[in-house]
ZAMARGU-4260 file (C-alpha; in steps of 0.2 Angstrom, whole numbers, plus 5000, padded with zeros to 4 digits):
<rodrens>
0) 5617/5491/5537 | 5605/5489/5523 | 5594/5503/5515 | 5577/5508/5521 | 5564/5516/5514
5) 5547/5526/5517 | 5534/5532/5508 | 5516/5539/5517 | 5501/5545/5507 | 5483/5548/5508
10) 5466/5552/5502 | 5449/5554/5509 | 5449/5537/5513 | 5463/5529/5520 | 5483/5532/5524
15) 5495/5519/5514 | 5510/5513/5522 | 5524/5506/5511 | 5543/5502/5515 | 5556/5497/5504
20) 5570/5487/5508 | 5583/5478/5497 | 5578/5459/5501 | 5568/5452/5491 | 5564/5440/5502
25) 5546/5435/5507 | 5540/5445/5523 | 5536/5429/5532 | 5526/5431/5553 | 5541/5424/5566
30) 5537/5419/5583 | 5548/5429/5593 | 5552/5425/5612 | 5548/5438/5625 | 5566/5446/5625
35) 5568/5446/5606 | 5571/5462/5602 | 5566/5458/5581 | 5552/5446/5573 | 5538/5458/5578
40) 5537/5467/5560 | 5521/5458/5554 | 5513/5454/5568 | 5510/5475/5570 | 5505/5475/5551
45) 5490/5465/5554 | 5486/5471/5571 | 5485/5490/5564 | 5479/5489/5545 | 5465/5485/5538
50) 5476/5477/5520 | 5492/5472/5518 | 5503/5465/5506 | 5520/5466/5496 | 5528/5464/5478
55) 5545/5464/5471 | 5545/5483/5462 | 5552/5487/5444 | 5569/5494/5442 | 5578/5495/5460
60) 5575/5477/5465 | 5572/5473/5484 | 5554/5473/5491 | 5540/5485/5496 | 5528/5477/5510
65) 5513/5488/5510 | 5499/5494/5522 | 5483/5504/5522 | 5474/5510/5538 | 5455/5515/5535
70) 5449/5533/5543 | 5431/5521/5547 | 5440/5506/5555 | 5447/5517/5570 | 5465/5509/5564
75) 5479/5517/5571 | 5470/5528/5584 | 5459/5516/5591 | 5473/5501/5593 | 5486/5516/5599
80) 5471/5524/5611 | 5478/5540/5604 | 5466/5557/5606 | 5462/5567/5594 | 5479/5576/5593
85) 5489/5560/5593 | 5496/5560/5609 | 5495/5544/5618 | 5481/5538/5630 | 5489/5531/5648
</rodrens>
């Protein structure tokens, strides 16, 4: 199974997203059939961040696709319908 990484931060502005894994291949969108149960990964990137990207990091190899949500842009909570304690809205 390969290695997976995560790393969350934050400021006043906006939360950053990145994940490290050991490909270093080019995250690339896929069009998944209804019953796929992979191909998604990107699709949810651009849906829920503002920024994305990636780049091949110094050192350990692999790759590290990165994200950040804005506070202002509703991001996550208004594409999730969460309320204001992060549970989800039915």
């Amino acid at each position: 199974m390969p290695a997976v990484c995560l790393r969350l931060s934050c400021d006043q502005r906006c939360v950053l997203v990145e994940v490290w894994d050991d490909s270093v291949t080019a995250p690339a969108r896929k069009s998944p059939r209804l019953d796929d149960e992979s191909g998604r990964g990107l699709m949810l990137v651009e849906a829920l961040s503002d920024r994305w990207g990636w780049y091949v990091p110094h050192g350990p190899g692999g790759k590290v696709v990165w994200a950040e949500v804005h506070y202002s842009s509703g991001g996550v909570r208004a594409a999730a319908k969460l309320d204001d304690h992060g549970a989800v809205l039915r």
